[in-house]
LORO-739814 format. One record per residue (C-alpha): x, y, z. Coordinates in steps of 0.5 Angstrom, whole numbers, padded with zeros to 4 digits, always signed. Example, Ala and Ser with C-alpha at 12.3 -4.5 7.8 and 13.67 -1.06 7.14 Angstrom:
% LORO-739814
+0025-0009+0016 +0027-0002+0014 
END
This chain:
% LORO-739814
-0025-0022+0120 -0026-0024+0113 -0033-0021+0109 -0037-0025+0108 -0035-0031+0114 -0034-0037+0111 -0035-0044+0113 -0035-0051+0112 -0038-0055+0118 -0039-0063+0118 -0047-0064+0119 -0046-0072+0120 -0042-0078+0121 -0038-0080+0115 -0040-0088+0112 -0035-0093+0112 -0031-0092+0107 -0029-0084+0111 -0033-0080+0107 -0038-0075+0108 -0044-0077+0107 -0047-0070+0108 -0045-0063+0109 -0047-0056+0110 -0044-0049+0108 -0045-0042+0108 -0047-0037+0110 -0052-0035+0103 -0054-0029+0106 -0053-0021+0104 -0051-0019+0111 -0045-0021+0116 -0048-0026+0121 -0043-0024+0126 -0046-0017+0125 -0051-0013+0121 -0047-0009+0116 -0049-0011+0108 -0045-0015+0105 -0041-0011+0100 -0044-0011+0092 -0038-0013+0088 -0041-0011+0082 -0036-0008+0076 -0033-0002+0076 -0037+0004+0072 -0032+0007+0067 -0031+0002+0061 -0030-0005+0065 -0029-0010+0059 -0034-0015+0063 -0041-0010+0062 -0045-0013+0057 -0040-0017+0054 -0044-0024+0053 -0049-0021+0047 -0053-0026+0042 -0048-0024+0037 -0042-0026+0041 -0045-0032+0043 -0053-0035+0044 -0052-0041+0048 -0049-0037+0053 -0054-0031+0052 -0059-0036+0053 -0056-0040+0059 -0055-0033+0063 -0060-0032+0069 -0065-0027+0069 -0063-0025+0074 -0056-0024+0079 -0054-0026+0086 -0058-0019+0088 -0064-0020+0084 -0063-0015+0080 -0065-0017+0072 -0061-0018+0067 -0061-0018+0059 -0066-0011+0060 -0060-0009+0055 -0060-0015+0050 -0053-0016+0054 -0051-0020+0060 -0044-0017+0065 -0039-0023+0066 -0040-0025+0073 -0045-0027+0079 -0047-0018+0079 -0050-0014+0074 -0049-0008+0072 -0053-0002+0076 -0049+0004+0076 -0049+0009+0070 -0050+0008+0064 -0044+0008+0060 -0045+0012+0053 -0046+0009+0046 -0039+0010+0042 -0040+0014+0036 -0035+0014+0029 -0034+0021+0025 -0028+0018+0020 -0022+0014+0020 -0015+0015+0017 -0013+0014+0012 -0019+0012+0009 -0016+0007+0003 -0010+0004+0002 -0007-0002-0001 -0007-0009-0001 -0001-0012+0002 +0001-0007+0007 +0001-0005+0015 +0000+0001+0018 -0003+0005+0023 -0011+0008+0022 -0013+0013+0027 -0022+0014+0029 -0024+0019+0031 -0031+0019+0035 -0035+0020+0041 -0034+0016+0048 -0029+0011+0045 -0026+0011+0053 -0026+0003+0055 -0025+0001+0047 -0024-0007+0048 -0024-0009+0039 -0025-0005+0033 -0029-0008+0028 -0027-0009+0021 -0033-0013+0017 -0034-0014+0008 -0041-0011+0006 -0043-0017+0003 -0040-0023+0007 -0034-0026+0004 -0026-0026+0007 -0025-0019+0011 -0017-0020+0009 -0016-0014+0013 -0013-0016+0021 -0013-0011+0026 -0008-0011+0032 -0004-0006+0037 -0011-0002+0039 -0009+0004+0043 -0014+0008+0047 -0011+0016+0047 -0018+0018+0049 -0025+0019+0050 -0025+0022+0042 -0019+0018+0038 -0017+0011+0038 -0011+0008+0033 -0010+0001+0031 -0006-0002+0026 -0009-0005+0020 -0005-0011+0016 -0008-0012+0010 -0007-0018+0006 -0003-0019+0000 -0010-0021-0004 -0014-0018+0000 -0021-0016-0004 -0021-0009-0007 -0027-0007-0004 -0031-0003+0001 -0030-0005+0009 -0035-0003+0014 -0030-0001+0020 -0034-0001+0028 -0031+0000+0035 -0034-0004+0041 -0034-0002+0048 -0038-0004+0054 -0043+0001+0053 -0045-0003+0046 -0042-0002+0039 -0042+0004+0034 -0044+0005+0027 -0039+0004+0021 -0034+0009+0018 -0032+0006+0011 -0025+0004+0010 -0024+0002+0002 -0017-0002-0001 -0016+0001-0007 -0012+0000-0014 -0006+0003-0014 -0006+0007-0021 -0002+0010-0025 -0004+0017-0028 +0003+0020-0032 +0010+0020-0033 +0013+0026-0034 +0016+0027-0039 +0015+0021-0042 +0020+0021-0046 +0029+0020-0047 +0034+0020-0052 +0039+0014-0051 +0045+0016-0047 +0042+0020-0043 +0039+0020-0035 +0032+0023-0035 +0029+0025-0028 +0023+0022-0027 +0015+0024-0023 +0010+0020-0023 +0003+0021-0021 -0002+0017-0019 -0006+0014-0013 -0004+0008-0008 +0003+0008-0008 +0005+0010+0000 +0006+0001-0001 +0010+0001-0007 +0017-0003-0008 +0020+0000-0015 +0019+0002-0022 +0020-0002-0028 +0021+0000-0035 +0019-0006-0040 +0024-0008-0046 +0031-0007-0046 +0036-0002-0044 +0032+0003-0040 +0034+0001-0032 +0031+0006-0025 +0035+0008-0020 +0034+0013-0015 +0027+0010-0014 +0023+0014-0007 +0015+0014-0006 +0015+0022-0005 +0007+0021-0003 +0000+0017-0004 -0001+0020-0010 +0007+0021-0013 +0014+0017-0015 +0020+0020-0017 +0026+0016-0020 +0032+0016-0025 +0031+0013-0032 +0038+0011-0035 +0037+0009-0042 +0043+0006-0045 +0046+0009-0053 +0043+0002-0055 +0036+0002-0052 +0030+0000-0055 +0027+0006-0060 +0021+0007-0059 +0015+0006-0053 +0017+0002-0047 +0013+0000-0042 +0013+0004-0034 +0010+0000-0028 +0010+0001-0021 +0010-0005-0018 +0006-0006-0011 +0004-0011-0007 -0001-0016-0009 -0001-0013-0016 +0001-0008-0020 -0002-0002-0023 -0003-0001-0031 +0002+0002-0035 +0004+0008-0039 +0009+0009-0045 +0016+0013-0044 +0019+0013-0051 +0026+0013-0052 +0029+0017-0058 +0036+0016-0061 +0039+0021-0067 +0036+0020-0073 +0039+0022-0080 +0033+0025-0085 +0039+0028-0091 +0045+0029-0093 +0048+0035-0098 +0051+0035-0103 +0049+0027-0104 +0056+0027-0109 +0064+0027-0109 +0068+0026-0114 +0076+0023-0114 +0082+0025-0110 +0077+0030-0107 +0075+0032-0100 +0068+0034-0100 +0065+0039-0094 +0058+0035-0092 +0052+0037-0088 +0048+0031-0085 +0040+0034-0082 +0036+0030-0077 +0035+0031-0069 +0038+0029-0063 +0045+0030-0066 +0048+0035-0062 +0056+0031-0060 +0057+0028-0066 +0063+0023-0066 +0063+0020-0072 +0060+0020-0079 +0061+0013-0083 +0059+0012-0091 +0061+0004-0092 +0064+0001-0099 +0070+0003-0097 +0075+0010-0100 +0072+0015-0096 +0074+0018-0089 +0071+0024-0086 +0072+0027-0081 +0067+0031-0076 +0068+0039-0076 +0062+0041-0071 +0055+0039-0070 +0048+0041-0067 +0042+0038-0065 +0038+0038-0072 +0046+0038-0077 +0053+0035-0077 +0058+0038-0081 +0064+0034-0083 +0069+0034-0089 +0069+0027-0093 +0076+0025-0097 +0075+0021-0103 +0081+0017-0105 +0083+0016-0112 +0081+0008-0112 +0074+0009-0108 +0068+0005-0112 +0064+0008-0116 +0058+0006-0112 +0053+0008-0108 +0054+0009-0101 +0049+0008-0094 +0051+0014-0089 +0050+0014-0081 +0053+0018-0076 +0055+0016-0069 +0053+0021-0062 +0052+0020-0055 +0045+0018-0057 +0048+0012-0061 +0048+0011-0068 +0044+0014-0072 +0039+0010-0078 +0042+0009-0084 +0041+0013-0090 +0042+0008-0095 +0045+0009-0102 +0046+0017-0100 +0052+0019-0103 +0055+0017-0109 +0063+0017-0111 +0064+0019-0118 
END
């Protein structure tokens, strides 16, 4: 038999055109009338139903105010500022308020997607996590993938958009015994902190660490000017990047600029220097005719030098060995070489040095 019996019986003759034009049904009544067993009392499940204290001022006054002070019981309704979805309140033990103690990670990028766990109390039956900006203004973070692990921990994928602003975020979770105080979770600016080393000598490929915050998001690294390319870019961390500068025998002497570059912006730069060899001196500074003069060139970065050059023509030389800080070479004057002052420079895996002008004269 069905509980409760349920009937539709004509109570007068229908009008010319075959309509009712009076009915009754029933029964409106919190007893069986085929017996006297009570009716059942379909109120919601205890245990985090989505439906208790659902309709709130805040979700929505007109239908806060349209809800009856009472259900079909005659139990009272809004006693708790909220009224349970449905004809029958609530009555069964309160289901206790959520509670956050922290949120991880609790900062991150813009442009970004990722997985943040609460940690809490009573977080059982969580139906929304909250993200809302102290202030008013775009949120810019969208939440999604809410999972329940239990009573004490609720994960949650935030997405962060590329513009997001880069402020503090109040984040709170809703369950059907009301909504918790906020953690905080901040989007930050990635910053750049150190490259080390900070220098490179042309020719060569150095090993990078960089050292900042904000790069779990980060996509490369870019050096500025030319002749300095990264390879083997890898985010070791949050806070460090590790990565190859390649720097070319003809780089750009002199301070490149290094950015990480993440999404929705990049961070600030810092300098890497690339070095070349260079040429202080040269001794002795004189040679005569039809005679090969034993020479000794002084600078840095030298070390496998291939080549040294005195322009004007009628001089050969020829490298005997080098260092870091010398080049030794024997220079063969001929007979009919000018008797002119001649500009030096020296060639190594580092690219060629600068030029000594006027350094050797023939006489």
């Amino acid at each position: 038999m069905a509980n409760p019996i349920f009937n539709l019986t004509p109570a007068a003759t229908v009008d010319e055109g075959n309509n009712w034009i009076n009915i009754s049904w029933g029964p409106l009544s919190l007893t069986n009338p085929a017996g006297t067993t009570v009716l059942g009392n379909y109120a919601p499940a205890s245990g985090g139903s989505p439906v208790v204290n659902y309709i709130t001022p805040a979700l929505s006054a007109t239908t806060y105010a349209a809800a009856p002070p009472t259900d079909f019981f005659g139990n009272a309704r809004k006693t708790n500022n909220a009224v349970d979805i449905g004809a029958i309140e609530f009555t069964g033990a309160a289901v206790g308020a959520p509670t956050l103690t922290s949120i991880s990670p609790a900062s991150h990028t813009r442009g970004s997607s990722f997985t943040v766990t609460l940690t809490g109390a009573n977080l059982t039956g969580t139906s929304a996590v909250n993200v809302t900006r102290p202030g008013g203004g775009a949120v810019g973070i969208t939440v999604s993938n809410i999972v329940v692990v239990n009573d004490t921990t609720v994960t949650a994928t935030f997405t962060i958009a590329a513009n997001a602003n880069q402020s503090a975020r109040n984040v709170t979770v809703t369950t059907s015994g009301g909504t918790s105080g906020p953690v905080t979770f901040t989007i930050v600016t990635p910053v750049l902190t150190s490259v080390s080393p900070n220098t490179g000598l042309r020719g060569t490929s150095v090993p990078v660490t960089i050292n900042g915050s904000g790069f779990t998001s980060a996509t490369g690294v870019t050096v500025s000017g030319t002749g300095v390319g990264v390879t083997g870019f890898h985010v070791v961390s949050d806070t460090q990047i590790t990565a190859t500068f390649n720097i070319t025998t003809t780089a750009g002497l002199g301070n490149h600029s290094v950015t990480v570059v993440v999404p929705g912006g990049n961070t600030g730069t810092l300098p890497f220097t690339v070095q070349g060899a260079t040429l202080t001196s040269i001794s002795p500074t004189t040679g005569l005719h039809n005679t090969t003069v034993p020479v000794t060139l002084n600078g840095s970065n030298l070390s496998g030098a291939t080549a040294v050059t005195m322009n004007g023509g009628g001089i050969t030389c020829s490298v005997t060995g080098s260092t870091a800080t010398t080049i030794s070479a024997n220079c063969s004057i001929t007979n009919g070489a000018a008797h002119t002052a001649r500009n030096v420079t020296a060639t190594t895996p580092a690219g060629t040095t600068n030029t000594l002008n006027a350094a050797f004269t023939v006489n």
